[in-house]
N, C-alpha and C positions, 0 to 999 in steps of 0.2 A: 504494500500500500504506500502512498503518497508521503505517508508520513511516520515512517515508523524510525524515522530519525531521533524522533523526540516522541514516543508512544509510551516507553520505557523510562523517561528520564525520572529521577527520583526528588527532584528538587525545581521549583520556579522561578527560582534564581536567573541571571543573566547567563545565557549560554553562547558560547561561538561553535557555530557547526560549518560543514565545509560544502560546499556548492557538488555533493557527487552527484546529484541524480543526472548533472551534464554529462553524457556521452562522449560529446565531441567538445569539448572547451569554447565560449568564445572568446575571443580578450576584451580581461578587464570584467568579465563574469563570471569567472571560474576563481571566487574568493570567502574570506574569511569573513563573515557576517554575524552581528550580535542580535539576539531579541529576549523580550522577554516571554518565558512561556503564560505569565498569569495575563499578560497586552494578548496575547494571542487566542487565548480560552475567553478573554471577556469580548474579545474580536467576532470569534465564534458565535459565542451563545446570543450576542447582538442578532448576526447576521444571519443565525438562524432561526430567530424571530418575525425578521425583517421579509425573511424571501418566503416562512409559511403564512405570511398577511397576506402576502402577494401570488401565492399560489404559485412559487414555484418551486415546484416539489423536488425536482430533479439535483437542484443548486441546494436545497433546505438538507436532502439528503445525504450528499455530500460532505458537508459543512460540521453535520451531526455524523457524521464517522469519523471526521477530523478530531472532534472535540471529544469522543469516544477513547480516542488514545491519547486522550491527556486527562484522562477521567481522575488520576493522581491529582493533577493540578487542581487548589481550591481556590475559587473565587468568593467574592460576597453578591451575591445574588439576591438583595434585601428585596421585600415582600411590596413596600412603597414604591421602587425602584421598579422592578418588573412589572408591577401594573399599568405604572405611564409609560414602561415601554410597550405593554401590550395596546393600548391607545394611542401612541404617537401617530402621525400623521394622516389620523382620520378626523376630519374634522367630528365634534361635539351634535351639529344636526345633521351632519351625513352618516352620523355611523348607525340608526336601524337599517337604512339603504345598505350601508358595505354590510353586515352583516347577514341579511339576507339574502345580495347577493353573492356572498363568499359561499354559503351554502349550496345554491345554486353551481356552480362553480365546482363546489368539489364534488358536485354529482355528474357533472359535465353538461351542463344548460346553461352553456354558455352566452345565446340568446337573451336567456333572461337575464341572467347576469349584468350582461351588457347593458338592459332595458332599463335597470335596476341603480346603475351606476353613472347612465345617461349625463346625468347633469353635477356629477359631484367632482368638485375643482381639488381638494384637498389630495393631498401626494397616492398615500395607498389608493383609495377608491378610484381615484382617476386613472393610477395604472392597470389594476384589476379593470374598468373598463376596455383600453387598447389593450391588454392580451387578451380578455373574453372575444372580442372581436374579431382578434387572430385567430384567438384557435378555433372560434365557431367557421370561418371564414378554409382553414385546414382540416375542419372534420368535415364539413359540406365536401372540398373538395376531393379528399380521399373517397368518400363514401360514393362518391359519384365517378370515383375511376373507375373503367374496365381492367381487367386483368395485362388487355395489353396497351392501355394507353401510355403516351409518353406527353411526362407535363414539360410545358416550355417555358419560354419567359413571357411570352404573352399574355399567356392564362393566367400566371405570376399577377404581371402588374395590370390586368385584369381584374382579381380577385380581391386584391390589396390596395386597388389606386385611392380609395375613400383615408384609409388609415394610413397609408403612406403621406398624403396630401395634408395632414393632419400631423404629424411629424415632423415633416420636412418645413410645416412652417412654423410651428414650438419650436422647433432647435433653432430655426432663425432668429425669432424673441429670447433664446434663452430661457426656456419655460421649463425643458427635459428633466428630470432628474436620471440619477445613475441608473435607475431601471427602467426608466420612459427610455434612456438611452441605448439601453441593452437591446429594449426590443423593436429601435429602431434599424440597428447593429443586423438584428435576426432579417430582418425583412428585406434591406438591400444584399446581404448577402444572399438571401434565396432568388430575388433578382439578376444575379451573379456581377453585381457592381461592387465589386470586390473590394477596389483602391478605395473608394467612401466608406465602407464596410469597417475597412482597417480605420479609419480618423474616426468614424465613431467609436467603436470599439474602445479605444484607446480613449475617446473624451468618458465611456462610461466604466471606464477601471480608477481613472483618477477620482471620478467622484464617488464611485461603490469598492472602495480595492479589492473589501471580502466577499464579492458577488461573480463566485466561480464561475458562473455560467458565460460574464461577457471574454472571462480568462477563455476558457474552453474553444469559445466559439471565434476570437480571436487564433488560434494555435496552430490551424493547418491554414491560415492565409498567410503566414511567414513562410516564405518561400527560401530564407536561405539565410545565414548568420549573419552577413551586412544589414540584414532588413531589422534582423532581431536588437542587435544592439543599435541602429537609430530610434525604434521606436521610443518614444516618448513617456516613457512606466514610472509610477510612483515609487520612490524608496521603502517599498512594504514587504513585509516578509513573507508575502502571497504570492510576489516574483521568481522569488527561488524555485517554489512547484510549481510554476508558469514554465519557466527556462526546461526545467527537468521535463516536463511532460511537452513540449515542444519536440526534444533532442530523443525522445525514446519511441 
């Protein structure tokens, strides 16, 4: 696993570990790096909060394996503390709307969801919005493939021009946050507009570092080690497992 550099460790103390999961070195990232492991587990338990409000299960999964091998490591986790983070960024009158349609959502009515969340500006609700839309918008189109169809980019930005247009111009206001960005990131890479792809990508790691998914789906547009090392990545300790699982 990803992380069984520190799975084991016995203390959360300041540790220096060594960049191996690189295969192939690049220079100047094939070095000695410090962190803390209790910055890394509150890192965690944050962001795995953050991505099951948002229903993304796949990144919330992840995240909670990570923090699984560091289940040694104790944090304070106060009872006050994790409640306003279980409310943070749902607005006070939009949250029976997110809540019912989070529901919704995790039964895959995504429709409704969507119907649900129509009008709510606040950070969560509003992304549960644009990703219900996607993925209702990805389950129509799957369910309606033939077995031999072959999808293109037309049916692409066909399928997606409402919520792409809706995007494209939030990111011009600066409106995006690190997960509106992510699944801006998702959508012109399925487009196969690649080189935008990567700049968003990259604008929604700086703002989410602990949000593996936009890592992930960043990893195979890196075409080669010159790309790797210009890109523009926060000094986080989410890097290092970016780099390694790039190189492997």
């Amino acid at each position: 696993c990803q992380h069984r550099g520190c799975s084991k460790c016995k203390s959360s103390e300041i540790r220096s570990f060594r960049a191996i999961y690189v295969l192939n070195p690049v220079p100047n990232m094939d070095e000695t790096f410090s962190l803390s492991l209790k910055e890394v587990k509150q890192d965690l338990v944050l962001g795995i909060k953050e991505c099951n409000k948002r229903g993304l299960v796949q990144s919330a999964k992840w995240l909670s394996e990570l923090n699984h091998g560091l289940s040694d490591v104790a944090v304070k986790t106060g009872v006050g503390k994790s409640f306003e983070n279980l409310f943070a960024g749902v607005g006070a009158e939009e949250y029976d709307d997110y809540v019912l349609a989070k529901s919704y959502f995790d039964v895959r009515e995504y429709d409704r969801c969507a119907h649900f969340t129509r009008n709510c500006a606040s950070p969560v609700p509003k992304f549960l919005h644009m990703y219900a839309s996607y993925m209702s918008k990805e389950k129509k189109r799957l369910d309606n493939m033939s077995d031999n169809s072959i999808v293109n980019g037309n049916s692409h930005v066909k399928d997606f021009s409402d919520l792409l247009t809706t995007l494209r111009t939030e990111h011009g206001q600066r409106k995006l946050d690190g997960y509106c960005l992510y699944l801006y990131g998702v959508i012109l890479k399925k487009l196969d507009l690649n080189q935008m792809a990567v700049q968003i990508f990259v604008e929604a790691i700086n703002a989410e570092p602990t949000m593996w998914g936009s890592w992930l789906e960043l990893a195979p547009l890196v075409t080669d080690k010159a790309m790797l090392q210009n890109l523009k990545l926060p000094n986080h300790w989410m890097k290092q497992i970016f780099i390694g699982y790039t190189y492997i």
